[in-house]
Structures are given as C-alpha cells and as structure tokens.
C-alpha positions in Angstrom: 16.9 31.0 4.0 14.4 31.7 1.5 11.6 29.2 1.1 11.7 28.0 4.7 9.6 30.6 6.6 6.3 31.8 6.5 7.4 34.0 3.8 9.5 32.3 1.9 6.8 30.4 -0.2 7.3 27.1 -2.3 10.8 25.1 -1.3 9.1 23.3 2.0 6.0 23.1 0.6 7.7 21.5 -2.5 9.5 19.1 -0.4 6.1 18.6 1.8 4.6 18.1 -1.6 6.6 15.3 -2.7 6.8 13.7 1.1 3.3 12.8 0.2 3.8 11.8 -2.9 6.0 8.8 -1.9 4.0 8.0 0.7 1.1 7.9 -1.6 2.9 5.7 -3.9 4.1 3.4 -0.7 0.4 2.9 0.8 -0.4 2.2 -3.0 2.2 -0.4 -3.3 0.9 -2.2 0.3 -2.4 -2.4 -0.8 -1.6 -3.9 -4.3 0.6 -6.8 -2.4 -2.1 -7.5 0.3 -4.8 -7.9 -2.5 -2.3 -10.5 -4.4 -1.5 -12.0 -1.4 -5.3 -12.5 -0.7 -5.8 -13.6 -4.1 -3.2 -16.1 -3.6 -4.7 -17.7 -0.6 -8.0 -18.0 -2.0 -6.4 -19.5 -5.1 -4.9 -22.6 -2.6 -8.0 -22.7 -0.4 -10.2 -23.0 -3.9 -7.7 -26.1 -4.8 -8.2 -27.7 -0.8 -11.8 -27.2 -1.5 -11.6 -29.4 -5.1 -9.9 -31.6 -3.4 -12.1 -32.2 -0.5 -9.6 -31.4 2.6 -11.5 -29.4 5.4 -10.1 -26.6 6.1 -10.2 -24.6 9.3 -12.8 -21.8 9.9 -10.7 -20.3 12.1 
C-alpha cells in the first residue's frame, strides 16, 4: 500500500501529477480550436463584407 497514504509519498501524487497534466494539455487543445474556429468565421464574414451582403448584428 505504499504510496497511497499520508505516508507513503510520491505514487498518488505522481498519478495526481499527470491527471493535471492531461487536463492541461485538453484545455490547451479547446482553446486552440475555438481561436481557429473564430478565425474562420471572421475569414467568411470578411468575404460577406467584400461582397456587400449585410450581415446580422445579432
């Protein structure tokens, strides 16, 4: 049962360690989606404006 308890030391906190880690890497992942997905919108929007359709200010 070492590394589970209080005083067993690094295997949970190991484990918590790398929890994190993924979650870290997941949040990063989101965020680097949202701001293509933004960059994409404002991309076609750009191209409505050229061509003169109105879009909604919704």
């Amino acid at each position: 049962m070492g590394g589970w308890g209080a005083g067993g030391g690094g295997l949970l906190y190991r484990i918590t360690d790398e929890m994190q880690a993924v979650a870290d890497a997941l949040i990063l992942l989101a965020n680097i989606v949202m701001a293509w997905n933004t960059a994409q919108m404002q991309t076609i929007l750009d191209r409505w404006t050229n061509r003169r359709q109105v879009v909604a200010s919704d």
